[in-house]
C-alpha angles and dihedrals in degrees: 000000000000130000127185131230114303090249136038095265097010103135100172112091109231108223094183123084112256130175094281079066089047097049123079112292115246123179124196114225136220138181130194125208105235107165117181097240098033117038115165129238122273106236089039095055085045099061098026076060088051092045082053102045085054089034084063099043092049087048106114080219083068092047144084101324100352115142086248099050105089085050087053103047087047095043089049093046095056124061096299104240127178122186119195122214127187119220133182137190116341085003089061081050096046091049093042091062092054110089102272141111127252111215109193121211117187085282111358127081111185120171122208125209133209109258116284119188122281090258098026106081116154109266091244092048096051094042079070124100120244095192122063088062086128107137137178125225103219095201126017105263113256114250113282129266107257089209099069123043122283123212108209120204116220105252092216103059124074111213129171114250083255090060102038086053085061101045084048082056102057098041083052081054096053103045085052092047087055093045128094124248083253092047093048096047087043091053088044090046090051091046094260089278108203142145133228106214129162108235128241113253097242100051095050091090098044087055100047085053102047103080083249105148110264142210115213114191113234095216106240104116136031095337139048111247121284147104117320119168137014120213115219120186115215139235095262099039132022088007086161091068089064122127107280 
C-alpha cells in the first residue's frame, strides 16, 4: 500500500500520527487486466492506472451528492491508500459487474473502484492477487509530450509494475488536487492526457527542490519510505507546476 502527502501540495512526510490515522481506514482499488497471452506493456498499464484514478475523481458519482461521493471524502480524509490487483479471464468478469469504471490505454485496461474500507474489500476483489504484476516494455517509451503533465519515477527506487501503478496514481491525484476547476475541466475534456516517465538521475534532484507536488512513499509494501514520484504540469495544462 501508498499513500501521498496529508494535504494537496504538502511535500513533508508526516511521521506522527495525526487525525487522518485516527479516522476509519479506506483504500482505492485498482486492477489491472494481465492475461496470459496478452499482458500489456508496462508504461502503457502505468499511465492507463493515472488516467483511472482522475477519471474517477472527475466522475459526478464522486461529487456533491454521487453515490460515490461520501466514499470519496472519507477516503480522502484519512491517509489516502490504493492497492492494485491484477485479474484474468472469468476474474477480469467477476470484477467488471461490480460498480467501477474501466479506463483503456493502447494495451492496458485497468478498472478503478470507489473507495471500500481498509478490511472490506468485495469478495471478488479480495479473492485477486496483488503480487505476479510483473510486466515487460517491448520497446523503450518515446520521450514525453511537454504540453500535458509528466509523472516522473524516482531512478533510484525499484518497484514492481503493481506499485509503480499506485505511486502514478497518486501523482495523477496530486497534480489534480493543484490544479483549478478550469484547469481540471480543460485536462478531463482533452482525455487527461499524461505520461509516466523514470527520471534521469541527474534531473531527480532538480525535480524534489523545485515546489513540484510530491508523492512520499509511506513504507509498508515492497520499498522503505521515502519520495516516489514528482508531478510536473505541462505546458498546455497545469503550466504553473513547471521546475522552477
Amino acid at each position: 500500500m501508498s499513500e501521498v502527502p496529508d494535504s494537496p501540495g504538502a511535500h513533508p512526510f508526516r511521521t506522527e500520527r495525526t487525525p487522518r490515522d485516527e479516522a476509519p481506514q479506506f483504500v482505492l482499488p485498482l486492477v489491472v487486466r494481465i492475461e496470459r497471452g496478452a499482458p500489456p506493456a508496462r508504461t502503457d498499464a502505468l499511465e492507463t492506472a493515472a488516467r483511472a484514478v482522475l477519471v474517477l475523481l472527475a466522475d459526478e458519482r464522486a461529487q456533491a451528492d454521487g453515490a460515490w461521493a461520501q466514499a470519496v471524502r472519507d477516503w480522502q480524509d484519512a491517509r489516502i491508500r490504493k492497492v492494485v490487483r491484477r485479474a484474468r479471464g472469468a476474474e477480469w468478469r467477476r470484477a467488471e459487474a461490480l460498480p467501477g469504471i474501466t479506463v483503456t490505454g493502447k494495451s492496458a485496461e485497468v478498472r478503478v473502484f470507489p473507495p471500500v474500507p481498509l478490511d472490506g474489500w468485495p469478495k471478488d476483489l479480495a479473492r485477486l492477487q496483488v503480487s505476479g504484476t510483473e510486466l515487460d516494455e517491448p520497446e523503450p517509451p518515446a520521450g514525453p509530450d511537454p504540453a500535458y503533465p509528466v509523472l516522473w519515477l524516482n531512478p533510484g527506487v525499484d518497484m514492481s509494475a503493481g506499485k509503480s501503478m499506485a505511486q502514478a496514481g497518486h501523482g495523477a491525484q496530486l497534480a489534480w488536487w493543484e490544479l483549478s476547476d478550469a484547469e481540471r475541466a480543460d485536462w478531463r475534456d482533452a482525455g487527461f492526457p499524461l505520461s509516466v516517465r523514470t527520471a534521469d538521475p541527474a534531473d531527480w534532484r532538480e525535480l524534489t527542490v523545485s515546489e513540484l507536488p510530491l508523492v512520499r512513499d509511506a513504507g509498508f509494501t515492497e520499498i522503505a519510505p521515502g519520495l516516489t514520484v514528482a508531478a510536473e504540469g505541462g505546458t498546455r495544462f497545469a503550466p504553473r507546476l513547471r521546475r522552477r
